[in-house]
C-alpha positions in Angstrom: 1.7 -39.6 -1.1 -1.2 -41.9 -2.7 -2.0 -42.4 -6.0 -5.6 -40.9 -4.3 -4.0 -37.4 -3.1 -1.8 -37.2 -6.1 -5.2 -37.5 -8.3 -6.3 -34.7 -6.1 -3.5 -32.0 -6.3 -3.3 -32.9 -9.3 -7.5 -31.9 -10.0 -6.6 -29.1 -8.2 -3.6 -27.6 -10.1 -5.1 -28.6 -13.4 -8.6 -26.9 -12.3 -6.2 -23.7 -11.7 -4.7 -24.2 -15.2 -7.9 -24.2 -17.1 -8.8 -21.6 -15.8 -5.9 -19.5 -17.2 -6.6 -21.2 -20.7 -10.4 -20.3 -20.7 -8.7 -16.3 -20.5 -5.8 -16.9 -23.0 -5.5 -15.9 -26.6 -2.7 -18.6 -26.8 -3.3 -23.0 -26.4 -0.3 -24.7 -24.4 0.3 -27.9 -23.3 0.9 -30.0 -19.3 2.8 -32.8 -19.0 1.8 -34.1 -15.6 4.3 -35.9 -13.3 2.7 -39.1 -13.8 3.0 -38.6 -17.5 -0.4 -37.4 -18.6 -0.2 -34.7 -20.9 -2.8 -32.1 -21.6 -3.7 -29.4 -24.1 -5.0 -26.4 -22.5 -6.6 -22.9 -24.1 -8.1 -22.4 -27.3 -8.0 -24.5 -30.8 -4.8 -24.3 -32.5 -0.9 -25.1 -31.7 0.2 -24.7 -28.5 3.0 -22.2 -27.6 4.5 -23.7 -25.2 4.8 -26.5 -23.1 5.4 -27.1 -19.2 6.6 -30.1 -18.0 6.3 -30.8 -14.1 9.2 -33.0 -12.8 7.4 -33.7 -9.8 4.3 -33.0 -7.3 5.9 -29.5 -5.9 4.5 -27.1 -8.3 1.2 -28.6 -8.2 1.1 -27.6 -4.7 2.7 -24.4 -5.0 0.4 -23.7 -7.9 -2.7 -23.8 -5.6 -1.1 -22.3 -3.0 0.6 -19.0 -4.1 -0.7 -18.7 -7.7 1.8 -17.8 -10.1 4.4 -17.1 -7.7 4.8 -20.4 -6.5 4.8 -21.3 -10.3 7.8 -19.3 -11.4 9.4 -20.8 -8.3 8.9 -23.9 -9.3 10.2 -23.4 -12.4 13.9 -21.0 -10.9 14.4 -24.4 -8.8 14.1 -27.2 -11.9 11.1 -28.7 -10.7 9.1 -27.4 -13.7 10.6 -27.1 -17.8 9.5 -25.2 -20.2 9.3 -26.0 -24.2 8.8 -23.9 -26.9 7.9 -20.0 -26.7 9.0 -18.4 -23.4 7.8 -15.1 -24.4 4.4 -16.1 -24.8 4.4 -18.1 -21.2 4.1 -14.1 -20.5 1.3 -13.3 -22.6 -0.6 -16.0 -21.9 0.0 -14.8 -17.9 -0.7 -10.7 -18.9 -3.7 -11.5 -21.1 -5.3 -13.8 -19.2 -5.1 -12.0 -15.9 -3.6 -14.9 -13.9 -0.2 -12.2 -12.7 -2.5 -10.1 -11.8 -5.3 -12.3 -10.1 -5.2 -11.7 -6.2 -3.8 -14.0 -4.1 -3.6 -14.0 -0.2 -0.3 -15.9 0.1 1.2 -13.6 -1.9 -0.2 -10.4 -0.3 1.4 -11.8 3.2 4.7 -12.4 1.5 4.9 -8.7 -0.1 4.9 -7.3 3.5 7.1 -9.7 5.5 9.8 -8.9 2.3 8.8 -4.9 3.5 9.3 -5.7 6.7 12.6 -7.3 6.0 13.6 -5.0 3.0 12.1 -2.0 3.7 14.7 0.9 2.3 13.7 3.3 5.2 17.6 2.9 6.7 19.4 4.3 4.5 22.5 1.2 5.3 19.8 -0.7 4.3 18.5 0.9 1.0 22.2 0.2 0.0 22.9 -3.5 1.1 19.5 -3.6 -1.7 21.2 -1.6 -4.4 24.5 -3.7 -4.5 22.0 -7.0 -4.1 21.2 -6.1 -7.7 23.6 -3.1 -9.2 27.0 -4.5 -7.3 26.7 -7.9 -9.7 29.8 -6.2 -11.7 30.7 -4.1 -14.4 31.6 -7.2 -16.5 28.2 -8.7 -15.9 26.1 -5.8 -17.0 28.6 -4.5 -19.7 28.0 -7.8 -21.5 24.7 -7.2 -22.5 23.5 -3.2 -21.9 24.8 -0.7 -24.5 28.3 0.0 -25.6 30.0 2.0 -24.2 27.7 4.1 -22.2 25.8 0.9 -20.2 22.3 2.4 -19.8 20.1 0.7 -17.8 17.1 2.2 -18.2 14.5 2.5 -21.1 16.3 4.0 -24.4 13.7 6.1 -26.5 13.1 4.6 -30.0 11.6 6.8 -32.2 10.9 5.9 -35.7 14.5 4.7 -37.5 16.3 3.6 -34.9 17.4 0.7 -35.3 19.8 -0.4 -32.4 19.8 -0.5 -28.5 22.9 1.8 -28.9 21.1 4.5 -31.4 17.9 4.4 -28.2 20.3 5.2 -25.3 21.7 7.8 -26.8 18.0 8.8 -27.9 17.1 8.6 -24.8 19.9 10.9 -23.0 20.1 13.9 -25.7 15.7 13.8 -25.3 16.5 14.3 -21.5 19.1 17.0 -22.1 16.6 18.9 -24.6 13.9 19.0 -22.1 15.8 20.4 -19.5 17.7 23.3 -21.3 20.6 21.5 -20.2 23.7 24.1 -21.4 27.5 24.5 -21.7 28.9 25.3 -18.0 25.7 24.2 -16.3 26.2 22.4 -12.8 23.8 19.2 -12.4 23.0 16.6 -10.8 22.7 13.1 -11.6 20.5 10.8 -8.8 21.4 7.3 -8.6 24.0 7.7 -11.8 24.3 4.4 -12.9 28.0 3.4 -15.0 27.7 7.1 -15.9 26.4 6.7 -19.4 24.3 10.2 -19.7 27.4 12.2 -17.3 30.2 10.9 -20.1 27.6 12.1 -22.6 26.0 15.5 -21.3 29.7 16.1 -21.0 30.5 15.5 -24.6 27.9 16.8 -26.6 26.6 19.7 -24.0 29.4 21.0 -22.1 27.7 20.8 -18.8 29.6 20.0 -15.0 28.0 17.2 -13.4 28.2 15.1 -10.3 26.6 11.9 -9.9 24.9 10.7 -6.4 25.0 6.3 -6.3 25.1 3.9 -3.0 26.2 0.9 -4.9 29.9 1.1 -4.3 31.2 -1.1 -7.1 29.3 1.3 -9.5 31.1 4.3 -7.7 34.3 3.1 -8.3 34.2 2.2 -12.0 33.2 5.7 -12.3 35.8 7.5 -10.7 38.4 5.0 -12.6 36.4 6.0 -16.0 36.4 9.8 -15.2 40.0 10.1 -14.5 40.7 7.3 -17.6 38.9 9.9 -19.8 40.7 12.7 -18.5 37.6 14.9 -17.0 38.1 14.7 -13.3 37.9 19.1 -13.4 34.4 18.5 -15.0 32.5 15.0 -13.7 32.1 13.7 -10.2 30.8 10.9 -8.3 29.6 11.1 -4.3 28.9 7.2 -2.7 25.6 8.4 -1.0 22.6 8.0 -0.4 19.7 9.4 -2.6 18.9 11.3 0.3 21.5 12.8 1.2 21.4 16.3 -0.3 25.1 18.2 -0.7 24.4 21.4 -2.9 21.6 22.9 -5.6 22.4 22.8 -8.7 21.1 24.7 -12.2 19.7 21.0 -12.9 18.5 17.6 -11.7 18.1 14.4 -13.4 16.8 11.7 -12.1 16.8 8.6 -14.5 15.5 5.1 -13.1 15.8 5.9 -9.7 12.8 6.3 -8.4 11.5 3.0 -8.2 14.0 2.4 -5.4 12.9 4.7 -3.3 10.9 2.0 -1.1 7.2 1.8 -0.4 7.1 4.3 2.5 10.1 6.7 1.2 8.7 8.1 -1.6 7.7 11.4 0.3 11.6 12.1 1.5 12.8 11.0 -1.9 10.7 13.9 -4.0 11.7 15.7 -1.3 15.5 15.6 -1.2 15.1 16.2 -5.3 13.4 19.3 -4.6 16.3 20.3 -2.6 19.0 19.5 -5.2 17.4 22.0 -7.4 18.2 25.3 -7.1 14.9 27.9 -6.9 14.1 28.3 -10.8 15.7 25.5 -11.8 14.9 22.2 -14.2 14.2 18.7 -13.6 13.8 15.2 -14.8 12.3 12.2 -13.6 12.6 9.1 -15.3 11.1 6.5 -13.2 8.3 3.2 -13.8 4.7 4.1 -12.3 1.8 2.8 -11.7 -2.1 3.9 -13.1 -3.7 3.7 -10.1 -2.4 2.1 -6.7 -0.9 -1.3 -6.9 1.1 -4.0 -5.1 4.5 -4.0 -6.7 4.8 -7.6 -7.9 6.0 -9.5 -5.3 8.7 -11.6 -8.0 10.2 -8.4 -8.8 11.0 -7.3 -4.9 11.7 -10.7 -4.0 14.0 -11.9 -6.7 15.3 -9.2 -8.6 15.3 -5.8 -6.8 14.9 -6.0 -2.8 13.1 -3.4 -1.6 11.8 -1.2 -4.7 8.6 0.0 -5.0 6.8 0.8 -8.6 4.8 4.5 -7.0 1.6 5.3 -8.6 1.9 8.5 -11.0 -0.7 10.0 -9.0 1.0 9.3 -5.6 4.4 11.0 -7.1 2.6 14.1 -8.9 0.8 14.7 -5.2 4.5 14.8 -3.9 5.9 17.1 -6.4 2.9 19.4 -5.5 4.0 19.5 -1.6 7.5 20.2 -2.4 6.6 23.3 -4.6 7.7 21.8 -7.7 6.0 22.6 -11.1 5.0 19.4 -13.6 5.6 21.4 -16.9 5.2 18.3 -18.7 4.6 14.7 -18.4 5.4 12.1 -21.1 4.7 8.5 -21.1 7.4 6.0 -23.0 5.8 2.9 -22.2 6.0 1.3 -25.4 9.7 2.1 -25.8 10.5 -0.6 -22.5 9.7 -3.2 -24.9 12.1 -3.3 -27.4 14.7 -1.9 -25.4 14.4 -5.3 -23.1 14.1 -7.2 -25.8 17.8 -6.3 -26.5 18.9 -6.8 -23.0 17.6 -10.3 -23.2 18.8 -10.7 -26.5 22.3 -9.9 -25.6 22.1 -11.4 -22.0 21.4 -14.7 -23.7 24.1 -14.6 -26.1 26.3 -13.7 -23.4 25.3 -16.0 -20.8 28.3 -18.9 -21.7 30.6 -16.1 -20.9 28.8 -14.8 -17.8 28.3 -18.4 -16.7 32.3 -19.1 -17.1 33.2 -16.2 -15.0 31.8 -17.3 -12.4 29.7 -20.5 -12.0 28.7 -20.5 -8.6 27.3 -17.1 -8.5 26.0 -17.1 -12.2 24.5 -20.7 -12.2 21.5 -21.8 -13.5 18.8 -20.4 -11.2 20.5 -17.3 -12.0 19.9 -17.6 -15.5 16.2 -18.7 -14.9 15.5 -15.9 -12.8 17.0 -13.3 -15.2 15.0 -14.3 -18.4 12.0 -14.0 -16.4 12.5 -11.0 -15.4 14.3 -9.1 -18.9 11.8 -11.2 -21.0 8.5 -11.4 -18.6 9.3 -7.5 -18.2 8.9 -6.9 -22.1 5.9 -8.5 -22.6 4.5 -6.6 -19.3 5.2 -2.9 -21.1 4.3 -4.4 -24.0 0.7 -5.9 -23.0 -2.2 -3.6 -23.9 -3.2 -4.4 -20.6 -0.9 -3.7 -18.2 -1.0 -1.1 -15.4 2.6 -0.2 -15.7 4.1 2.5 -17.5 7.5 4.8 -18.0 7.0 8.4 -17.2 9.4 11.3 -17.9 7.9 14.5 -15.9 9.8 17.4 -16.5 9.6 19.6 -13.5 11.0 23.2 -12.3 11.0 24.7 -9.0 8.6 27.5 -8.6 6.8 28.5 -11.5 8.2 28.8 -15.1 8.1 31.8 -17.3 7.5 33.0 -20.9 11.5 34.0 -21.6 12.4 30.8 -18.8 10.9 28.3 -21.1 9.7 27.7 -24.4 5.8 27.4 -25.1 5.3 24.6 -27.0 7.5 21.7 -27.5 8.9 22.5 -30.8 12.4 22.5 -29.2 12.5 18.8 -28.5 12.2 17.8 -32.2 14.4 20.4 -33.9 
């Protein structure tokens, strides 16, 4: 390349740039392959600093927008100094994740064709792509011991990641009645964090439903470790795949993998868990309004999930006779519960690395951060799109002596 087409990628990219600065509450600073370095963004210090290595994510900066930036930077070819977190704001606040971008659109549905959840052999080669990394990978860095990964529920005084999981699990268990002797189930149960605990502090009989098979088989080593192989149980299935109703249905972080065009035989096979009369959660990330899911997330992080927009799920719920009794939005408590994961995941990462440095190398580390700490400052943007929703549900109609009238209950 000539020192004449560099000059003009490099216009380009730098054209691009300012751009994003003219949008962003936050200055940072360039450093050009050919050395030049530039301050971008308003007056003051700048947050951060990207270096490019070479002429790559100039290109792929024009080309696919901010997905051919974080590329750049997963495969070395671009540094970055000082704040990461605000690499994110700058992104959320300026718009530039969100700007439309042709490339990208294209991409998002050759990865649906390719990843599209809609067989269900296929919907678990994407689970394992993501849940099957190992029990010792996630334990070092989700809560001890119940490994929750999903948003924990912080209400005012709590004070560790620990403290919001369990939150988080005896809120769910108050808002569906959830009582000694009670059969339910649990979609897409994870390590089993709220089984082990409905079991303790409730009493009830539960069975989980997961397709990632290393998951599957912790659990059923844990059950019988712990002694309660009469009262908890674990089917390797798909969500789909409906074996029984039960008094209740929970339904915690699952959603989201139901795939683009699945959504409708998801709700669907939740509808049929639950017996006529009976209560439900789900726990899930939506949308306000229709949106593309982000293409890094589906590409990178979980192959072929799908963020659903509320409105799409609620209009579901509806066709499968099931009753929204209420609907509560925990966006704000995503924040600090990824905060921790990241936190932890960091502190963790020389051991994680050890274990297993081919798998767990670099790139991997890369692409991790962006997503725990890019995903914090997304719930934690005032203007983001993305939200957590907990709808509790019931099948049919409830009643005055079914359930209480206000929510009084949840707080006692």
């Amino acid at each position: 390349m000539n020192m004449r087409e560099h000059g003009r990628i490099s216009a380009a990219a730098l054209s691009v740039l300012e751009s994003i600065g003219a949008r962003s509450p936050l200055a940072f600073g360039v450093t050009l392959p050919n050395g030049e370095r530039h301050r971008i963004g308003p007056a003051g210090e700048a947050a951060f600093h990207l270096v490019l290595h070479d002429t790559a994510p100039l290109f792929a900066a024009f080309a696919r927008g901010h997905i051919g930036l974080l590329e750049a930077y997963f495969d070395g070819s671009i540094d970055i100094e000082g704040d990461f977190r605000a690499v994110f704001q700058v992104a959320a606040e300026s718009g530039f994740d969100r700007t439309p971008h042709a490339t990208n659109r294209l991409e998002n549905e050759w990865h649906e064709l390719r990843h599209a959840n809609r067989d269900p052999a296929r919907a678990k080669a994407n689970a394992r792509a993501h849940y099957g990394l190992g029990t010792p990978f996630f334990s070092g860095w989700l809560d001890a011991p119940l490994m929750m990964y999903t948003c924990g529920y912080w209400p005012e005084g709590t004070t560790s990641l620990e403290e919001a999981q369990r939150n988080k699990i005896d809120h769910v268990c108050r808002k569906i009645r959830l009582a000694p002797g009670e059969r339910y189930v649990d979609i897409g149960c994870g390590f089993g964090g709220f089984m082990l605990r409905a079991e303790e502090t409730r009493g009830a009989v539960g069975t989980g439903v997961n397709t990632t098979t290393e998951q599957v088989e912790w659990l059923r080593e844990e059950i019988g470790r712990r002694g309660l192989a009469g009262r908890l149980a674990v089917r390797e299935a798909d969500f789909r795949e409906v074996d029984a109703e039960y008094d209740k249905v929970v339904s915690i972080g699952v959603l989201e993998h139901a795939g683009r065009d699945q959504l409708p035989e998801v709700i669907r096979a939740h509808a049929r868990f639950l017996k006529p009369g009976g209560l439900g959660m789900l726990h899930f990330i939506g949308h306000l309004g229709e949106h593309e899911t982000e293409l890094f997330i589906r590409k990178h992080v979980f192959p072929g999930g799908w963020i659903p927009a509320l409105s799409s799920v609620l209009e579901e719920m509806e066709r499968c006779g099931l009753e929204v009794i209420d609907i509560e939005n925990l966006r704000r408590h995503y924040a600090p519960t990824l905060d921790a994961w990241a936190e932890r995941f960091d502190l963790r990462w020389p051991e994680t690395n050890a274990r297993d440095p081919a798998r767990f190398d670099e790139r991997f580390r890369r692409i991790w951060r962006t997503y725990l700490i890019g995903c914090a400052e997304m719930f934690r943007s005032p203007a983001g799109y993305t939200h957590l929703f907990q709808i509790l549900f019931s099948r049919g109609n409830v009643t005055r002596a079914s359930y209480p009238m206000s929510r009084a209950h949840l707080y006692a």
